[in-house]
N, C-alpha and C positions, 0 to 999 in steps of 0.2 A: 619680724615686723619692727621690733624694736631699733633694727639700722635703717630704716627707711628713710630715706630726705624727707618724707612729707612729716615728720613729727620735727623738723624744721619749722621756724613762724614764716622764713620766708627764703627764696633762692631763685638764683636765675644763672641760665648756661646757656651757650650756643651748639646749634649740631652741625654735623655736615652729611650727607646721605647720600650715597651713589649705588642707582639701583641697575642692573641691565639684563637684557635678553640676549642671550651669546651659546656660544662652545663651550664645554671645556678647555682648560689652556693645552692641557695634551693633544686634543682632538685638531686643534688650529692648523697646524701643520701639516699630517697627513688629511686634513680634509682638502687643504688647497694644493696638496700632492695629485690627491685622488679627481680634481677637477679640473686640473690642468692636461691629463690626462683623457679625462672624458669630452675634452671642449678637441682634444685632439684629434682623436677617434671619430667625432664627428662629424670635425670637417672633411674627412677622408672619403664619408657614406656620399654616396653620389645620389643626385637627386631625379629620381627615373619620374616624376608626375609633376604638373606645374603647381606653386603650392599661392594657394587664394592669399588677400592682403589680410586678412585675418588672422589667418593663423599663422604667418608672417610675425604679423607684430607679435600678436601671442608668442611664439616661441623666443622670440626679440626680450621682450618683459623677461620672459622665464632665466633665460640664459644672464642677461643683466642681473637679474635679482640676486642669480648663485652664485655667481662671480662676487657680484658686493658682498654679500653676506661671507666670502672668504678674507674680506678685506678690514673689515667692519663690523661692530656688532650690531645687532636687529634691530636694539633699543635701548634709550639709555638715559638716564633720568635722574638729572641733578637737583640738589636741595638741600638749601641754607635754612635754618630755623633758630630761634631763640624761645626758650621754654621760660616761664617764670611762675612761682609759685607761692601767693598766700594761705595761710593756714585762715584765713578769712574769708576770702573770696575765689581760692580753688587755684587751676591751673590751667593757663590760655599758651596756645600756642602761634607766635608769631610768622610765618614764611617771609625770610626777609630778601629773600629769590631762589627762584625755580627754571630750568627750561629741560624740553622733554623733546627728545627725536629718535624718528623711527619708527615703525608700525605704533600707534596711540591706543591702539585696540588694548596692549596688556597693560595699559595703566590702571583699573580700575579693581583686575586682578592682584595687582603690585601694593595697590594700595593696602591691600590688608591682611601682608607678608607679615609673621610672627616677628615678636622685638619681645625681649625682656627688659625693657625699659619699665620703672616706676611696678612691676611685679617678680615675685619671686618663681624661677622656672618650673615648669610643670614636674619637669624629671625631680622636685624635691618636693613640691608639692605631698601634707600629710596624706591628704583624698588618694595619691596616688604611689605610698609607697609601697604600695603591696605589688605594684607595677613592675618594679624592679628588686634588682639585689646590689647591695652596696657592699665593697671590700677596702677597709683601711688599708693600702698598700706603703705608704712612706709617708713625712714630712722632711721640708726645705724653706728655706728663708727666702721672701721675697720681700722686696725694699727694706729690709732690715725688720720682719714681719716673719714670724711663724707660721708654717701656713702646715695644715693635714694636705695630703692627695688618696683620693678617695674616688677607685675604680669602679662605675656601675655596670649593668647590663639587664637585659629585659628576662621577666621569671618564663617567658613563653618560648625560650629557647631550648629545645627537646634534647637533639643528637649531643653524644658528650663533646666532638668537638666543637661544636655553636659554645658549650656552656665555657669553653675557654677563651672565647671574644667576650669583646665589652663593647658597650652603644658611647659609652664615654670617660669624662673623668671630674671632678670636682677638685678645685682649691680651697678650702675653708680657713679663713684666716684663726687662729687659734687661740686670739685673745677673744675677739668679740662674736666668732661663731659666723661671720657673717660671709658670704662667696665670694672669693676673688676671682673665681677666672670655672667657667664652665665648659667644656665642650662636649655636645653630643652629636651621635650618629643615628639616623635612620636603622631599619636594621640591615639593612641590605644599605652601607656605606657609600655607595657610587649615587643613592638615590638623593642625600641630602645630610646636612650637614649647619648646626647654631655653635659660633662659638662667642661668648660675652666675656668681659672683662670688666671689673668693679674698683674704683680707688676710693679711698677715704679721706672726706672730708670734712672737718666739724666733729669728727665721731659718727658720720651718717658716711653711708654704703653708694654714689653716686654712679651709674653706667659710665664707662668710657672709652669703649670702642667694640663693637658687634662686629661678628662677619656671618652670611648666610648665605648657603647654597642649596638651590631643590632642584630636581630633575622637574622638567617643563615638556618633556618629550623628545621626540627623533626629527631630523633632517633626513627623506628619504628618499633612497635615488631607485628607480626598477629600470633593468635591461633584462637581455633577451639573448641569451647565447645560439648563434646560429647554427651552430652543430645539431642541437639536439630539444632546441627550442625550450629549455629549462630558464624560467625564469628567476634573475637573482634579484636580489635585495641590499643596497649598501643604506648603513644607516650611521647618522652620526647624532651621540646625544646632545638636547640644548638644554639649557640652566639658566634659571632665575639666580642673581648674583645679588646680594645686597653689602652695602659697607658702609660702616655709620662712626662717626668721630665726634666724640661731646669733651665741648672745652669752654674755657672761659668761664668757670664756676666762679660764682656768687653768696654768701650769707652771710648774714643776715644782708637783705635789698628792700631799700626806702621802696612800696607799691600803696598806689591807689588806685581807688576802686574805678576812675578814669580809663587806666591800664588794662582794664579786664571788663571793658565797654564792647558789644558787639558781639560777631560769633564766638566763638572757641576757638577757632583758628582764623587767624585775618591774614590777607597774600597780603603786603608792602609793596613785591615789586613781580616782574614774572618774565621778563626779558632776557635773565642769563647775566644783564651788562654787570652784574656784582660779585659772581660768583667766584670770581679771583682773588677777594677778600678772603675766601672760607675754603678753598681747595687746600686742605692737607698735604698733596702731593699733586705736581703738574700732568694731565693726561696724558693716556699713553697716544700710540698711534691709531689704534683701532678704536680708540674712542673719538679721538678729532675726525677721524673719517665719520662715524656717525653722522656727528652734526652736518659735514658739509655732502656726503654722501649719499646715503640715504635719504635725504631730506630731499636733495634735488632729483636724485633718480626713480624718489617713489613719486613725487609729484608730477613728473612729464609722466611717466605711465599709468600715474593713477592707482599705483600698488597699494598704497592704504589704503583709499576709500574703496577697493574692490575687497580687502580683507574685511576692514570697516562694515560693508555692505552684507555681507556674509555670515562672520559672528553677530552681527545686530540682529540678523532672520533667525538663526541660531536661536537668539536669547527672545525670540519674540518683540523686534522692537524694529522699527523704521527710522532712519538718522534723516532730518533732512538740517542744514546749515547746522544750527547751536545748540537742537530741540532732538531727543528721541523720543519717537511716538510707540504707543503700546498696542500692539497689532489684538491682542487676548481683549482690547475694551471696545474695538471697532464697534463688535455683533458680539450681544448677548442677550441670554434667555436664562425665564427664569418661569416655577408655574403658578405663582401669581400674577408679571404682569405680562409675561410672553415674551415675543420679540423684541428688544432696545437695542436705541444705535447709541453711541459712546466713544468718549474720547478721552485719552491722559499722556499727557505728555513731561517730558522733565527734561531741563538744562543739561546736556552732555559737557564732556572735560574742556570742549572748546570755550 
């Protein structure tokens, strides 16, 4: 507690954040091996029935969608921020631009992806270290800094060979005790993955660059072998990808309580036109298709708002324009006043 920025009187930094819904980077390649293949195969299948304009298009959407998604990733979601902080008046966050494309649905999910920003990680967490096992294995100097490296793993690892993996590792710098650099693993590694890194500023412990991966589920293709009519399964995994870059530290920072008027988080702008300010590194290919890609291919078919429509029924809600309505408030009962009709609605991400 003692390295924390907030026993600072005052500080202010910028972040930079790129969230997305994608592949693995391994999988990228043979997935669009694997569908250049299958787009092949079925042009080959002759078409013995005439096929209605419906399911026309349908398969039109379907076949579009899989192809982009070998091109592009699903979703992608940028975001400029400045944090500032009084030991008075708290901590506001700025968004000084944002723009998000591709399916909209996982934003809401995304939003409240783990960050070891402004706390101490769970894996060290006292509540929790009965959770694990920690082994001093080495020290090495980093920026001219002593640092322990200090190998964990989870106490619920049975078979003897489990007990010779580890979920992660720690750097603790060795003057002031405080982490420089964490990485942990899921237990089962291919499922996810936090790794943080800490510099020193002022004598206080500041974040300065995150990376996260979760497993988010399968891409999945079913056919039908005509031999023997066995059907297979090709599956390809997708990941929630996060990466975060804090710069431009500040302390002590002239603030008043002016500053920290309004919500907790105020948007500035929401356009995108800024974000070249604050890109650490220029995007790649599969990200620029994003934007211009997916945006245009899901709107002439409608591909969001069909997902949209779906997970909304899912979570009990009905989207109409800017508004989700709460399907659970339509019709209710209760046995003091009986039947009631009801409504609640709340402002969606739009």
């Amino acid at each position: 507690a003692k390295n924390s920025p907030k026993n600072l009187s005052s500080y202010s930094f910028k972040s930079y954040d790129k969230i997305s819904y994608d592949f693995d980077e391994d999988s990228i390649a043979s997935y669009q091996t694997y569908l250049n293949k299958r787009l092949d195969s079925l042009r080959k299948v002759p078409n013995k029935s005439p096929i209605t304009t419906k399911k026309n298009k349908d398969s039109l959407e379907q076949v579009n969608f899989t192809k982009l998604v070998g091109e592009s990733k699903m979703f992608l979601w940028e975001r400029a921020q400045e944090i500032i902080y009084s030991k008075t008046y708290g901590e506001k966050i700025n968004v000084l631009d944002n723009r998000v494309s591709g399916l909209k649905e996982p934003l809401y999910e995304m939003m409240a992806l783990r960050s070891n920003r402004n706390k101490i990680p769970k894996e060290v967490l006292k509540e929790n270290r009965n959770l694990y096992r920690y082994f001093l294995s080495d020290s090495i100097d980093i920026d001219g800094r002593k640092n322990y490296v200090i190998r964990f793993r989870q106490v619920d690892y049975k078979e003897s060979v489990q007990k010779k993996k580890y979920n992660g590792y720690l750097y603790i710098d060795a003057e002031t005790y405080a982490i420089k650099k964490i990485e942990s693993n899921s237990k089962i590694k291919s499922e996810g993955t936090i790794t943080s890194i800490w510099i020193p500023i002022e004598n206080h412990w500041f974040l300065s660059k995150e990376n996260l991966k979760i497993k988010a589920g399968n891409f999945n293709f079913k056919e039908e072998k005509s031999k023997d009519s066995i059907k297979l399964q090709k599956k390809f995994g997708t990941y929630v990808f996060l990466s975060s870059e804090y710069f431009d530290f500040k302390t002590p920072v002239e603030l008043k309580r002016k500053d920290f008027s309004g919500y907790s988080i105020d948007i500035k702008n929401a356009d995108g036109s800024l974000l070249n300010q604050f890109r650490r590194d220029p995007l790649t290919l599969r990200e620029q298709n994003t934007y211009v890609a997916i945006d245009s291919v899901g709107a002439k078919y409608k591909i969001d708002q069909k997902a949209s429509v779906v997970s909304a029924l899912m979570k009990g809600k009905i989207r109409y324009g800017n508004v989700d309505l709460d399907v659970g408030q339509f019709v209710k009962y209760n046995l003091y006043e009986g039947l009631r009709l009801g409504a609640s609605a709340k402002l969606n991400e739009r």
